[in-house]
C-alpha positions in Angstrom: 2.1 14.0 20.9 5.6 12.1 20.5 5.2 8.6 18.9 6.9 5.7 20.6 10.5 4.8 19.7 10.3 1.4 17.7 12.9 -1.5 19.6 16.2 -0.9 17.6 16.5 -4.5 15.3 19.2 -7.2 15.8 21.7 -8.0 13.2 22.0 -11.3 12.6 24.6 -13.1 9.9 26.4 -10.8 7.5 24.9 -7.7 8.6 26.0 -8.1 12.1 29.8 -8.8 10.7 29.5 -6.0 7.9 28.2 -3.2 10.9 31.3 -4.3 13.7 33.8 -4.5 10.8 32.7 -0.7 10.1 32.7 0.5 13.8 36.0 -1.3 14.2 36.7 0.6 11.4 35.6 4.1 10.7 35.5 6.2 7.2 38.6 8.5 7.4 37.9 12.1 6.3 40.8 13.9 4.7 41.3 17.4 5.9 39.5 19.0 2.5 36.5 16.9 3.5 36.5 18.3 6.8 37.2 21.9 5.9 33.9 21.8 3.2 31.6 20.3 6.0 32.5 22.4 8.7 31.9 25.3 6.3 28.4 24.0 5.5 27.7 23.6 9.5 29.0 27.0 10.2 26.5 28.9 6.6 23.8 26.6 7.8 24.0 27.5 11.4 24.5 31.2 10.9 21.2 31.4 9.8 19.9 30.4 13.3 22.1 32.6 14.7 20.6 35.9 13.5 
């Protein structure tokens, strides 16, 4: 049986300006970065694939 989903806490102070700067914001990914993950995802799901 699933367990109930906890209420999601509210940022108060600092930690409410820290998390909108960052969704304002985003990390940038350069395209090497992208290249290596998206080689991960495709080993990782070719496993599920067989």
């Amino acid at each position: 049986m699933a367990r109930p989903i906890k209420e999601t806490p509210i940022l108060y102070g600092e930690d409410a300006r820290r998390f909108l700067e960052r969704m304002k914001n985003p990390p940038k990914e350069t395209k090497e970065e992208r290249e290596r993950r998206l080689a991960h995802y495709r080993a990782v799901m070719s496993v599920f694939k067989d």
